[in-house]
C-alpha positions as CSV (number, residue, x, y, z in Angstrom):
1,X,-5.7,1.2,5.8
2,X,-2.5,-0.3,7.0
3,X,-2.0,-2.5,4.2
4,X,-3.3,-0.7,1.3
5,X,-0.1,1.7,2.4
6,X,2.8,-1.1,2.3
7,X,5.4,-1.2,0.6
8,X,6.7,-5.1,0.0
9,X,10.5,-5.4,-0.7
10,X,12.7,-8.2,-1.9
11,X,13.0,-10.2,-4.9
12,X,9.7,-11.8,-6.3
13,X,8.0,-10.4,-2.8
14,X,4.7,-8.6,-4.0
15,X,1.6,-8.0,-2.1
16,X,0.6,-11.6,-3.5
17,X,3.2,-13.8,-2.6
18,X,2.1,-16.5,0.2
19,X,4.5,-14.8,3.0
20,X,2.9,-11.3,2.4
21,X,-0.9,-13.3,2.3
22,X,-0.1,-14.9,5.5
23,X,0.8,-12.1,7.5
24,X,-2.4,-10.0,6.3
25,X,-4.2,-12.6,7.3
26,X,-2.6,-13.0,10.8
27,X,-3.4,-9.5,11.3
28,X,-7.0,-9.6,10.4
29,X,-7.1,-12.8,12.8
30,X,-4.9,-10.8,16.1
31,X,-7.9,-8.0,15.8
32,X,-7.6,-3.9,17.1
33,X,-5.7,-4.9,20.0
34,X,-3.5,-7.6,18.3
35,X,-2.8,-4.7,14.8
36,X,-1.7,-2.1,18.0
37,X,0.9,-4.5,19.1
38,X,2.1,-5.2,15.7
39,X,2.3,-1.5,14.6
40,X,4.0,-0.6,17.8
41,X,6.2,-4.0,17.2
42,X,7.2,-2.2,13.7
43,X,7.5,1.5,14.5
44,X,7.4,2.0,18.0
45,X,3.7,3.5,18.3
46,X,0.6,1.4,18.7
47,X,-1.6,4.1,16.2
48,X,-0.6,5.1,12.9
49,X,0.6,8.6,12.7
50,X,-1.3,11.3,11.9
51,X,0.2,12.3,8.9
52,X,1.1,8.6,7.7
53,X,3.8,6.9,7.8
54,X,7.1,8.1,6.8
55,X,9.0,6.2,5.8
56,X,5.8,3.4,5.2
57,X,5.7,0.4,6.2
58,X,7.6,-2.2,4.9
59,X,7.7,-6.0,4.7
60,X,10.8,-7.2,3.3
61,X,11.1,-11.4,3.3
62,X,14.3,-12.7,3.6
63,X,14.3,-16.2,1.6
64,X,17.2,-17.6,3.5
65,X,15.4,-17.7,6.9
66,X,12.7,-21.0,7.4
67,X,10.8,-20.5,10.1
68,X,12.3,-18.0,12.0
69,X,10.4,-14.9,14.0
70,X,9.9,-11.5,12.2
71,X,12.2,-9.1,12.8
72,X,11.6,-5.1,13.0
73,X,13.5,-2.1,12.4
74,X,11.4,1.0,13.8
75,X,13.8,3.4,12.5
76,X,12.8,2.1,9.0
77,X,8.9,1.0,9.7
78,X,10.2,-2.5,8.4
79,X,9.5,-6.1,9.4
80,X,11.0,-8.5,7.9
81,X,9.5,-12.0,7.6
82,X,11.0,-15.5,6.8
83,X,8.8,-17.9,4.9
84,X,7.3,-20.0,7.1
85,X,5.9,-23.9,6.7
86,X,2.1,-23.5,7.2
87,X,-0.6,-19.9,8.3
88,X,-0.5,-21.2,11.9
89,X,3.3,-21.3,11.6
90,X,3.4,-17.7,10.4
91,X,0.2,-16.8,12.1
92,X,2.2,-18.2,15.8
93,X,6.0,-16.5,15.0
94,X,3.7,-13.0,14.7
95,X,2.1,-13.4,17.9
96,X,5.6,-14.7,19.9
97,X,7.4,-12.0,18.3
98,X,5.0,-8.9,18.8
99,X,4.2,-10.2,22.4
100,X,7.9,-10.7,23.6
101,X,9.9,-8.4,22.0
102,X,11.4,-5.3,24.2
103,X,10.2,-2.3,22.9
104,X,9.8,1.5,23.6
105,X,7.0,3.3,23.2
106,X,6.6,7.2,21.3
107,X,4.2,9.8,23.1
């Protein structure tokens, strides 16, 4: 459900392009727990809203950066991705990122 509502932003960045592939499939590897983190990683909330979200999610890449973390702007929904040198490479700067960033949480 998640991805069939994201929006992808940046030049040549669609749905298919191998960044956007990689992180889809790094979520369907982290499972229910490892999507919660993400989603709470991106918009402050482990769930997604009950009336969707607004504004959606979006993955913007951001060519210049090799190998770097992702980044998120919850005020926006937005995580930004840098293009990364293999899955496991993309697939590992998820997992650091969701699982040490300082976040807060929305009741």
């Amino acid at each position: 459900e998640i991805r069939a509502h994201a929006k992808h932003s940046g030049p040549g960045f669609g749905h298919d392009h191998v960044v956007a592939l990689w992180f889809w499939q790094a979520m369907a590897d982290l499972g229910a727990a490892g999507v919660a983190r993400v989603l709470a990683f991106a918009t402050g909330s482990d769930r997604i809203p009950v009336d969707g979200f607004r504004p959606p999610l979006t993955l913007t890449h951001d060519a210049a950066r090799a190998d770097a973390l992702p980044v998120a702007h919850t005020c926006f929904n937005q995580i930004i991705l840098s293009r990364a040198s293999s899955y496991a490479a993309a697939a590992r700067q998820l997992r650091c990122a969701v699982d040490n960033c300082a976040s807060f949480e929305l009741s």
